[in-house]
Residue frames relative to the residue before (quaternion, step in Angstrom):
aa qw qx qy qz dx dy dz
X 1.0000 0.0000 0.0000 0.0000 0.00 0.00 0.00
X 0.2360 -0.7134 0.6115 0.2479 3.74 -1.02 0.81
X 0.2380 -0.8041 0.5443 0.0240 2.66 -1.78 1.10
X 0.0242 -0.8766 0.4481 0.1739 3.64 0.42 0.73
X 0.7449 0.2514 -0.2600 0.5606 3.84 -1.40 0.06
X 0.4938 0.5678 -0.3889 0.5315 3.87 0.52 1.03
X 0.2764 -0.6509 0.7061 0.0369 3.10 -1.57 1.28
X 0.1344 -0.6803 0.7203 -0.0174 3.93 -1.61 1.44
X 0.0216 0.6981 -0.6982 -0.1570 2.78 -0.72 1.11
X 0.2708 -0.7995 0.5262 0.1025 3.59 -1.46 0.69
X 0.0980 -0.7859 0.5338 0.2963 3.68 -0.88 -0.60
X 0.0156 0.7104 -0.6475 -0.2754 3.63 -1.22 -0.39
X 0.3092 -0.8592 0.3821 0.1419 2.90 -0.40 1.29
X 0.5582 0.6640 -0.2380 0.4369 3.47 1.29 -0.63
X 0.6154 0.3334 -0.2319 0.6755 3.41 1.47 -0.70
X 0.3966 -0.6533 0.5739 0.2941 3.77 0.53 0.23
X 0.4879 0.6266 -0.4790 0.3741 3.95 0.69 0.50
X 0.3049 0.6534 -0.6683 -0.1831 3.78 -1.21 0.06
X 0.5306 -0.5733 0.6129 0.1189 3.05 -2.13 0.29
X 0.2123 -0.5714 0.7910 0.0529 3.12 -2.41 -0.64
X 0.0801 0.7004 -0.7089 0.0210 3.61 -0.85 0.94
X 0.0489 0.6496 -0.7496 -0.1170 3.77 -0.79 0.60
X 0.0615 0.6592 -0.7385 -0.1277 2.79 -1.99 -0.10
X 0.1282 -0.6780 0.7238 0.0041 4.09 -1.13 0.93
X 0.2232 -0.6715 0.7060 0.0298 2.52 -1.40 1.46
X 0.8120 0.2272 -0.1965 0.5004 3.78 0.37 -1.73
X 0.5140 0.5653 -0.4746 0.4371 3.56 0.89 -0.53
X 0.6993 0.4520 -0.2893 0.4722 3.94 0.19 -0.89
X 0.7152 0.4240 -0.2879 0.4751 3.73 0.85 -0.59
X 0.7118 0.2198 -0.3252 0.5825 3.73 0.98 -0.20
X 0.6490 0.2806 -0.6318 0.3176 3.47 0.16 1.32
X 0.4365 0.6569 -0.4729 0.3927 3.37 1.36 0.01
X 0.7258 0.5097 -0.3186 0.3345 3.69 0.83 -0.60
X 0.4842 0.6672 -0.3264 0.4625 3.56 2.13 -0.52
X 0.7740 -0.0203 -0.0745 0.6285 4.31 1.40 -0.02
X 0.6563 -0.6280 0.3072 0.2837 2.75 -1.37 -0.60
X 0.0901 0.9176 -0.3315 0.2000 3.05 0.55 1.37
X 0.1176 0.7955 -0.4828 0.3468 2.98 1.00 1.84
X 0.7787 0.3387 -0.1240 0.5133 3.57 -1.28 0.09
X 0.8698 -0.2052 0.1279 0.4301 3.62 -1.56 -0.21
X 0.6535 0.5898 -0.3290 0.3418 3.64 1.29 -1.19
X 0.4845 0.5580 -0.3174 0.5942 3.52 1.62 -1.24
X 0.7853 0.3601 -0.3677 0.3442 4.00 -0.15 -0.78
X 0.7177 0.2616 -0.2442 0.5974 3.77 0.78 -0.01
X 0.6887 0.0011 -0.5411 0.4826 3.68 0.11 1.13
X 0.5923 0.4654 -0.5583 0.3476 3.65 0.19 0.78
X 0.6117 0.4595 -0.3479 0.5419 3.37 1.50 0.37
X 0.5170 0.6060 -0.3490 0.4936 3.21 1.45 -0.21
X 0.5518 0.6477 -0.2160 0.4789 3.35 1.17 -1.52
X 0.6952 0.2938 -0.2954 0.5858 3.95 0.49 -1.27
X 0.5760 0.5414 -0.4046 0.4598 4.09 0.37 -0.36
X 0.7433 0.2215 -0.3009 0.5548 3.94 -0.02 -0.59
X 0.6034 0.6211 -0.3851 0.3192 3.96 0.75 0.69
X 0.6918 0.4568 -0.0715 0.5547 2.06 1.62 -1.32
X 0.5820 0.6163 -0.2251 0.4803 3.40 1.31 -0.41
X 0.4670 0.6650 -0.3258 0.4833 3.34 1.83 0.08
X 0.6844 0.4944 -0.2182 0.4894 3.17 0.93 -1.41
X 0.6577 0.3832 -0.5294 0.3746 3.70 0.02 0.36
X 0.5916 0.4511 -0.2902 0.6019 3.97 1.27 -0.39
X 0.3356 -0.4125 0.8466 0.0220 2.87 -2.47 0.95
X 0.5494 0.5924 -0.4955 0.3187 3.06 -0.99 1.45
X 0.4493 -0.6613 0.5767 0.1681 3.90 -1.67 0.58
X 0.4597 0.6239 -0.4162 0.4756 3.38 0.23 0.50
X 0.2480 -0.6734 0.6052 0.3447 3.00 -1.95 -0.92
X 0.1773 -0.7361 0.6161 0.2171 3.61 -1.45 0.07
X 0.1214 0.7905 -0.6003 0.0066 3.13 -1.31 0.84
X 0.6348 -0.5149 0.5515 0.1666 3.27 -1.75 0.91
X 0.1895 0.6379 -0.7147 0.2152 3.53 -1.15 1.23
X 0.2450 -0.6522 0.7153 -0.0534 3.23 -1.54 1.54
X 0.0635 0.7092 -0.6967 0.0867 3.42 -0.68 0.92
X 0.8755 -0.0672 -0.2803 0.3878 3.12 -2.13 1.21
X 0.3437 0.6315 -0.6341 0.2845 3.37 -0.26 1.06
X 0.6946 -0.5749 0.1730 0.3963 3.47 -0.05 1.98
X 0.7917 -0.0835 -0.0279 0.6046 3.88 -0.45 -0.29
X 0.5646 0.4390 -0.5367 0.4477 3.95 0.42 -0.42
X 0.2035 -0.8342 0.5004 0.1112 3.97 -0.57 0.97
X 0.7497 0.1684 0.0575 0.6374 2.84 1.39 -1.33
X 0.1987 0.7170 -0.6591 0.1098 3.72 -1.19 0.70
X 0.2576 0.7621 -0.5466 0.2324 3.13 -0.29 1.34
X 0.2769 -0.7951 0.5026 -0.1965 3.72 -1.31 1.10
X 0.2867 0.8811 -0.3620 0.1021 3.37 -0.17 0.86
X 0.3455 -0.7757 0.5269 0.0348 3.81 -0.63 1.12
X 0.1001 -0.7231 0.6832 0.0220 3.50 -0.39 0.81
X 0.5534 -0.6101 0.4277 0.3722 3.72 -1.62 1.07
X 0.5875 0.6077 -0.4075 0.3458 3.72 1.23 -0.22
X 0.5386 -0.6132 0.3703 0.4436 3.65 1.86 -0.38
X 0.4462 0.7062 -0.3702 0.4063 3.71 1.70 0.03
X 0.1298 -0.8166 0.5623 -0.0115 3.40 -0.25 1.72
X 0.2449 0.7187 -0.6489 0.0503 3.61 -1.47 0.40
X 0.1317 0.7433 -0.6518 0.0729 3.77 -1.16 0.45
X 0.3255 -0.7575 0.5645 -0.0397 3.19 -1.55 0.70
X 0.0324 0.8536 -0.5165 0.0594 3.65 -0.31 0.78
X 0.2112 -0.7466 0.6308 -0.0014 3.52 -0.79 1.26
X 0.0119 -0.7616 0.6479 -0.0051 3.48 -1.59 0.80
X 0.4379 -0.6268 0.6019 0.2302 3.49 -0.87 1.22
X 0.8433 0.0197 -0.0704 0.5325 3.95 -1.65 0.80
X 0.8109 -0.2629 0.1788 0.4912 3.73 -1.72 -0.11
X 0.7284 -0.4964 0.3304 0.3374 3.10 -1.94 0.79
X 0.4438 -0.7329 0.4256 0.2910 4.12 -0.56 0.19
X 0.2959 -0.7799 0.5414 0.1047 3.63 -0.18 1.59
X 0.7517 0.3510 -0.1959 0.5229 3.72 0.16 -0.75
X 0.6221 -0.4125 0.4721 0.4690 4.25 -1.62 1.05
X 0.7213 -0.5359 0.3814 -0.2168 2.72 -1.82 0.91
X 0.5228 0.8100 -0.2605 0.0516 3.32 1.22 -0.38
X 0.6998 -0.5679 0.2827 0.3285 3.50 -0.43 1.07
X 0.5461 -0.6839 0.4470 0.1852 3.49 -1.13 0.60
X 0.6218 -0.6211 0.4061 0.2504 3.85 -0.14 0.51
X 0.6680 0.3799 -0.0265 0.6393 3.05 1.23 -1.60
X 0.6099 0.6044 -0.4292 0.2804 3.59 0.51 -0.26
X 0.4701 -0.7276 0.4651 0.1826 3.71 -1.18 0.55
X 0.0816 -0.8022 0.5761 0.1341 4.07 -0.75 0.62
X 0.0475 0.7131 -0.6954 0.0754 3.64 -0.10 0.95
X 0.5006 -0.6219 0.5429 -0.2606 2.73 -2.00 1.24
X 0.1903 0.8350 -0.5121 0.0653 3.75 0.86 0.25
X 0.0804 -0.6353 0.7641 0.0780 3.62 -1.70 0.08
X 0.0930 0.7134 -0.6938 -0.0325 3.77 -0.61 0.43
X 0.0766 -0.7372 0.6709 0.0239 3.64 -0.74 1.05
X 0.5546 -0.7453 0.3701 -0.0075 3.15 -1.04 1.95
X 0.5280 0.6112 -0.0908 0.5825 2.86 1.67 -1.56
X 0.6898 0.5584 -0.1150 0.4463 4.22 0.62 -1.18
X 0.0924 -0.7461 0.5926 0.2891 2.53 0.84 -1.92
X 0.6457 0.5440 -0.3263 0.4250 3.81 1.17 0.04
X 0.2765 -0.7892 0.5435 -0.0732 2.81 -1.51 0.47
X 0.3036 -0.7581 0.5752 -0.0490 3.46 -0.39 2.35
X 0.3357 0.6556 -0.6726 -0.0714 3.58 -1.36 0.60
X 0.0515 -0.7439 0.6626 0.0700 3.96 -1.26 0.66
X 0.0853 -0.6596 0.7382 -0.1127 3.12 -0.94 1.67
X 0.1717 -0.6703 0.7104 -0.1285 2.81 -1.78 1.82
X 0.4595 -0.7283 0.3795 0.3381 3.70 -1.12 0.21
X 0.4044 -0.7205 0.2991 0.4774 3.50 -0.36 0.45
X 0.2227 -0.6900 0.6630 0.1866 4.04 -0.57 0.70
X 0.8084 0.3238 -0.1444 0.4699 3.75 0.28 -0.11
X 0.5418 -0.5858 0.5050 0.3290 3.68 -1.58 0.85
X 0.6722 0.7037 -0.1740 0.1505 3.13 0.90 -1.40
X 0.3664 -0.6615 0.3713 0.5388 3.61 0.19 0.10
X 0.7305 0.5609 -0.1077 0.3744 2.92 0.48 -1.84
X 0.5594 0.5536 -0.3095 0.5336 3.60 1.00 -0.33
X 0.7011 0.3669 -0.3305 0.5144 3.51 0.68 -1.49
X 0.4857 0.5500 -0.5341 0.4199 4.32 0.62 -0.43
X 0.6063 0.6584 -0.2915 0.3376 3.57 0.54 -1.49
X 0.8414 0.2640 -0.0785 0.4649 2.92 0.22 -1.37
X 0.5819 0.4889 -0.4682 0.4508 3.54 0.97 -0.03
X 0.7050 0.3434 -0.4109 0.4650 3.69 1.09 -0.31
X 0.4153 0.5968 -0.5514 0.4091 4.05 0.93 0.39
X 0.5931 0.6522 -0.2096 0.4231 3.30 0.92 -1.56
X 0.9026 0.3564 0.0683 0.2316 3.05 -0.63 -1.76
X 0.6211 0.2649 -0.0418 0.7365 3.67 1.87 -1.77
X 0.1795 -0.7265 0.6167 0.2442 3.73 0.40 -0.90
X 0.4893 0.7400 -0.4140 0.2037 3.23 1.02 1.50
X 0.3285 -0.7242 0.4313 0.4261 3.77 0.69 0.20
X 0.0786 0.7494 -0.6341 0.1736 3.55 -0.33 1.47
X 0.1155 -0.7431 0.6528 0.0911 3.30 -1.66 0.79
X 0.2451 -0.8605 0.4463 -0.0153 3.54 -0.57 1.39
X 0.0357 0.8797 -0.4713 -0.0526 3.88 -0.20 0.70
X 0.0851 -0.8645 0.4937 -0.0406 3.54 0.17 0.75
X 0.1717 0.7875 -0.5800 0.1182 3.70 -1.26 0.95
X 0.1451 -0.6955 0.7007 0.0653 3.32 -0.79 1.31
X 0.2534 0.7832 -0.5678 0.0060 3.51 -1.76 0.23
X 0.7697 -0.0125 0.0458 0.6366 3.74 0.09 1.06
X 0.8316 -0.3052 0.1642 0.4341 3.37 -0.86 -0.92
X 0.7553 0.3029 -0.3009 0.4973 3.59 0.93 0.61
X 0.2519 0.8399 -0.4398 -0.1942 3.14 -1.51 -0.07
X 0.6618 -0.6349 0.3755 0.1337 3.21 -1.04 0.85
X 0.3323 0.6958 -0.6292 -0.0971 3.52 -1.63 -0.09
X 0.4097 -0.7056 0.5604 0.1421 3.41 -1.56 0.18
X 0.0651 0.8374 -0.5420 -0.0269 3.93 -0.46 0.70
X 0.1793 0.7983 -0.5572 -0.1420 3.50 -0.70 0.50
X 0.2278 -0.7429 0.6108 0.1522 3.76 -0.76 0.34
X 0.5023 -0.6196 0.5771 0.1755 3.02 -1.50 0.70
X 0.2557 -0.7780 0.5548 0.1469 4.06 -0.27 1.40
X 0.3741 -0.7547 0.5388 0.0108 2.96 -1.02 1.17
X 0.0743 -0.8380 0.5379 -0.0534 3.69 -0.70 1.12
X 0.8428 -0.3604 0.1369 0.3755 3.65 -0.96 0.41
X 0.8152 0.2409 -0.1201 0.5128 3.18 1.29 -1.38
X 0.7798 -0.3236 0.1454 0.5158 3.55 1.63 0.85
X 0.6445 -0.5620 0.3666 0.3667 3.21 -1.00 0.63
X 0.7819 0.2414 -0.2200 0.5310 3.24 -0.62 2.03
X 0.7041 0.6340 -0.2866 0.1419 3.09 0.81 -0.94
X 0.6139 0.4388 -0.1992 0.6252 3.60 1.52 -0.08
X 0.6301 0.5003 -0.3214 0.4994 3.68 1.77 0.76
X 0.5480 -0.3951 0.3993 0.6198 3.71 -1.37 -0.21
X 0.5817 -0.6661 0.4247 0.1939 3.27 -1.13 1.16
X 0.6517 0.4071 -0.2303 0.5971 3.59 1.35 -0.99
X 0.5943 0.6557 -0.4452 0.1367 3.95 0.77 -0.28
X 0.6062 0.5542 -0.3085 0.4798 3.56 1.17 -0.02
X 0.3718 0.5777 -0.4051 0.6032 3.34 1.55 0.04
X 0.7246 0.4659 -0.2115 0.4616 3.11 0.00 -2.22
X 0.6320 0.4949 -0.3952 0.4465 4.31 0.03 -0.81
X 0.8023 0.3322 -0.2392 0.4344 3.57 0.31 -1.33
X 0.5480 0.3598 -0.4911 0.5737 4.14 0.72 -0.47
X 0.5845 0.5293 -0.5071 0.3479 4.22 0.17 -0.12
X 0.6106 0.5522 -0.2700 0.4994 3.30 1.12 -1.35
X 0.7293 0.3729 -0.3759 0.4333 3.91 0.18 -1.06
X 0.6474 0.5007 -0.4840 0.3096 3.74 0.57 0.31
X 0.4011 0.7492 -0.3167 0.4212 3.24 1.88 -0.52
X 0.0662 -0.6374 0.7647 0.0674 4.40 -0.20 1.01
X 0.5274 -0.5851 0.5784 0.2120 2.61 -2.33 0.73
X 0.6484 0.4157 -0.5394 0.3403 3.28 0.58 0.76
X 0.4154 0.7190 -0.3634 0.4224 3.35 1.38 -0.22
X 0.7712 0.4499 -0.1797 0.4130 3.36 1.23 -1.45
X 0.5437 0.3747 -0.3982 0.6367 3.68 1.57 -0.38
X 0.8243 0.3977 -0.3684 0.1636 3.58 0.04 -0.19
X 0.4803 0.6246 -0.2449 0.5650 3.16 1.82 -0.17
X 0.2157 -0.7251 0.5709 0.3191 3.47 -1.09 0.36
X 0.8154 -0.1046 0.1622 0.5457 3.89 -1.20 -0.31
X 0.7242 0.4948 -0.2454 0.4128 2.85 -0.36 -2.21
X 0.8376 0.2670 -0.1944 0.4351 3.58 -0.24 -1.59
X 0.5210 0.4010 -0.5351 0.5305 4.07 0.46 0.18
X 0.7078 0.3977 -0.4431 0.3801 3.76 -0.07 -0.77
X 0.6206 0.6597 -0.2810 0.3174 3.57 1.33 -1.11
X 0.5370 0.6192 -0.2295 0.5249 3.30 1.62 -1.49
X 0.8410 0.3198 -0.2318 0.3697 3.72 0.25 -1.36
X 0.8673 0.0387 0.0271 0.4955 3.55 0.32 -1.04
X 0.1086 0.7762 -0.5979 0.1681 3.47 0.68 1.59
X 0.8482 0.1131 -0.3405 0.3896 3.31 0.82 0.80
X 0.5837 0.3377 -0.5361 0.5078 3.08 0.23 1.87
X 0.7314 -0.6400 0.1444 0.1862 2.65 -0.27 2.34
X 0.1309 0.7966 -0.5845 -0.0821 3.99 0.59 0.78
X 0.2356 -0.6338 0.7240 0.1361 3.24 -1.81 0.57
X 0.1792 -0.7904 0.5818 0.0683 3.69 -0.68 0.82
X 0.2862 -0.7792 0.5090 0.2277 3.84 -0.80 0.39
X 0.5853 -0.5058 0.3075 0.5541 3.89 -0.61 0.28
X 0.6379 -0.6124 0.3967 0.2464 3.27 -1.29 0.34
X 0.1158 -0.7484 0.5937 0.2720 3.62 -0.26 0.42
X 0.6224 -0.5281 0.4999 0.2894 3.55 -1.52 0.43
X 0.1032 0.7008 -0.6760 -0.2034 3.62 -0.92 -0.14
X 0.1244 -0.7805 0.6061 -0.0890 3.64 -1.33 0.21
X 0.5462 -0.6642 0.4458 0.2485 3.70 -0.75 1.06
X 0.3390 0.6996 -0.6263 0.0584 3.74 -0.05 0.49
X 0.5585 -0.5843 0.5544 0.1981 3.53 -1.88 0.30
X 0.1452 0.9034 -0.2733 -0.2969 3.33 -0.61 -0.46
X 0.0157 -0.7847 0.5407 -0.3028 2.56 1.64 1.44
X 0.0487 0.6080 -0.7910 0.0488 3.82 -1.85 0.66
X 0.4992 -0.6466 0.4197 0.3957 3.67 -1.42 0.30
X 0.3991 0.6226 -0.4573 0.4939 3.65 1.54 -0.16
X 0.5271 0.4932 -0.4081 0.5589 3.87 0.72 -0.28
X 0.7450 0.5607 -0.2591 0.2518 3.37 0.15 -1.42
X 0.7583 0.4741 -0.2221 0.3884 2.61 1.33 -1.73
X 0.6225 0.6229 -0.3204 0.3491 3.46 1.13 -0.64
X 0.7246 0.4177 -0.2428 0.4914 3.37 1.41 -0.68
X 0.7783 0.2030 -0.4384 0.4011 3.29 1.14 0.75
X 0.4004 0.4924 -0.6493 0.4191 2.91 0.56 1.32
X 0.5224 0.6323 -0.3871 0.4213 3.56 0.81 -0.27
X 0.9001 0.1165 -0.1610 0.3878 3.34 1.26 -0.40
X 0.6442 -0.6826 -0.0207 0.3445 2.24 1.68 2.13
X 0.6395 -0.5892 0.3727 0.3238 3.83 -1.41 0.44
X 0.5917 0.5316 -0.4012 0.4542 3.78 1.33 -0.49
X 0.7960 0.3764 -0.3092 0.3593 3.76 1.07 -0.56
X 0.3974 0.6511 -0.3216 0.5610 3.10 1.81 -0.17
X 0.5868 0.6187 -0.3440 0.3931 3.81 0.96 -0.73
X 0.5741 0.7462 -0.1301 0.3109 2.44 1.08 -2.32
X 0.7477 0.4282 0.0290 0.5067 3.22 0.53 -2.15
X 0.4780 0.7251 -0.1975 0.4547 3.51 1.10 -0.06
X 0.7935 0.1282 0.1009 0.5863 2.98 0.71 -1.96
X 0.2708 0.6935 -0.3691 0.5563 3.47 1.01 0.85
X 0.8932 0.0394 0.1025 0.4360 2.65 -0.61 -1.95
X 0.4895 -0.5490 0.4906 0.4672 4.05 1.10 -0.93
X 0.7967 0.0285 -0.0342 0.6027 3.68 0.80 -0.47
X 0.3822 -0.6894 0.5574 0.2606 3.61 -1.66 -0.33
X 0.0603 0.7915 -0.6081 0.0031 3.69 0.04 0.93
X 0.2630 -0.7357 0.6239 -0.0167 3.02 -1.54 0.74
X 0.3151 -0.7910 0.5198 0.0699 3.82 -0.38 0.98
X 0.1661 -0.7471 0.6208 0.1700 3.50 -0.40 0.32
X 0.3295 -0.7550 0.4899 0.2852 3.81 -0.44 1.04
X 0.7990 0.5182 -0.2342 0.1958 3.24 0.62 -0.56
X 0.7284 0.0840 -0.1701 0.6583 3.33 2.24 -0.47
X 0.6337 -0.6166 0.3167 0.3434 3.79 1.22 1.11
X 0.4795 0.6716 -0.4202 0.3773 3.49 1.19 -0.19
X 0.0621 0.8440 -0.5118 -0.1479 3.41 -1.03 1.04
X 0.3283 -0.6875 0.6017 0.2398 3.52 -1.35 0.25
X 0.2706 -0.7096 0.6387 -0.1237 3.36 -1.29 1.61
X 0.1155 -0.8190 0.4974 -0.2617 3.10 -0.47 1.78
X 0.2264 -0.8844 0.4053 0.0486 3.35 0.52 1.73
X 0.6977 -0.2851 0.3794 0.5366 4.21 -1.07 -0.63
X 0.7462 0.3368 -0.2194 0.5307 3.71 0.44 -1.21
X 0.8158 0.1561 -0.4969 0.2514 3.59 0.32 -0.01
X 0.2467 0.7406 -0.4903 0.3875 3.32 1.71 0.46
X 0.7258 0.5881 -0.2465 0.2581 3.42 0.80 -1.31
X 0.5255 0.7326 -0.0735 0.4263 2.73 1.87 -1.57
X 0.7640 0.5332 -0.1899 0.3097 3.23 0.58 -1.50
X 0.8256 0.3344 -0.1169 0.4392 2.93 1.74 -1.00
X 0.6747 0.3636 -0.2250 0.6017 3.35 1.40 -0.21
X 0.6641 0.4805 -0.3673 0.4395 4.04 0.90 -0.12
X 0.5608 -0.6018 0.4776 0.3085 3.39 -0.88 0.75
X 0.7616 0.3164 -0.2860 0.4879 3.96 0.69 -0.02
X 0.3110 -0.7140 0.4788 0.4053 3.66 -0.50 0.59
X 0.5052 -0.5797 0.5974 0.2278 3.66 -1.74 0.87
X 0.0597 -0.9226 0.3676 0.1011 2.96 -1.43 1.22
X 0.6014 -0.6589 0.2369 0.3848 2.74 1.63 1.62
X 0.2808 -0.7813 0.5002 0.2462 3.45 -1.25 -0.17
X 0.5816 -0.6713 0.4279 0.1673 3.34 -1.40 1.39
X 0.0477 0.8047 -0.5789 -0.1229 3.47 -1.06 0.64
């Protein structure tokens, strides 16, 4: 059965290797429709987007993780995030006209890595530099770096979908591999480099995993959904403006007639008249304005 907008995680156990193939179809189309995320900008945070999904599936945990590239010349903002519930969202900013031509990361630019576990109440982040244009290279090497896991990452955005592939080398008492076919993590990754990225957006799970390693015994787990959610709420709102207190909230008030607030990430605003300005700050319950 195909399964679209859905994370597999898989294993081969003989090769002592396991993996992750997502792919989003609607989830990736209704956040593409929150900016403008055409052309090269749409291919690197919809590849970013399958990466912090896939990047779920190696953790046990309540929470989310998400993916954020900072200073990388005009790309300002690149950020991406996967919640254990499968709730996807990301955001990408560009300095001067949209970019026509691939993408390739800045030298100077930063990959950080977050986990916030809900459940804990803690909070993981490992930032590495980027050594590479490449997306899928800089992922790599942030898990050499950072996990010290040999991982191989394949990543593909196009039109309305996109896709990625993750395998990692499973580690075992006497070292990575060491209770496997010694040559099978070789053997996994020269499988993977025959895998094109159109093969991967056009294939579903079953038949990419079929295509690459129909002979080393895969075992696939149920599928988890994924799905575009926000999590913006006006209880959010309300807390961040009071946080920036009742004289600037005034301010903004008498200006404009009201306080609206944009959420960057699903365009939803929140419209905050005199009375519930008033509310917020002198009533014992916080005001929750009204949604448009």
């Amino acid at each position: 059965m195909t399964h679209t907008d859905a994370l597999h995680r898989f294993q081969l156990d003989r090769a002592g290797v396991r993996g992750a193939h997502v792919r989003l179809d609607a989830a990736w189309q209704a956040l593409r429709t929150q900016g403008d995320y055409a052309g090269a900008l749409g291919v690197l945070l919809g590849e970013t987007l399958a990466a912090s999904a896939l990047f779920t599936s190696t953790i046990k945990f309540d929470g989310r993780l998400s993916v954020q590239l900072q200073d990388s010349g005009a790309l300002k903002l690149l950020f991406a995030e996967c919640t254990h519930e499968g709730h996807v969202r990301g955001i990408a900013r560009w300095q001067g006209a949209p970019p026509t031509s691939p993408i390739k990361l800045e030298p100077n630019a930063r990959l950080a890595i977050t986990i916030e576990n809900q459940v804990t109440q803690t909070r993981y982040q490992g930032i590495v530099p980027v050594e590479s244009g490449d997306l899928s290279q800089a992922f790599e090497q942030y898990f050499a770096r950072s996990e010290q896991l040999p991982t191989r990452i394949l990543l593909a955005q196009s039109g309305d979908r996109c896709a990625g592939l993750l395998l990692q080398q499973v580690a075992s008492s006497g070292g990575h591999g060491a209770d496997h076919d010694e040559d099978g993590w070789n053997r996994a990754g020269h499988l993977l480099a025959t895998l094109t990225r159109d093969e991967m957006l056009a294939l579903s799970a079953e038949d990419v995993l079929l295509r690459l390693f129909h002979e080393e015994d895969v075992r696939m787990q149920a599928p988890q959904p994924l799905a575009f959610h926000c999590r913006c709420s006006r209880e959010r709102v309300v807390d961040m403006l009071r946080s920036l207190g009742q004289a600037e909230c005034a301010a903004t008030l008498a200006e404009q007639g009201s306080v609206q607030v944009d959420c960057e990430f699903c365009n939803r605003r929140y419209v905050f008249d005199e009375a519930d300005i008033d509310a917020l700050f002198s009533g014992p319950q916080a005001a929750t304005g009204t949604r448009h």
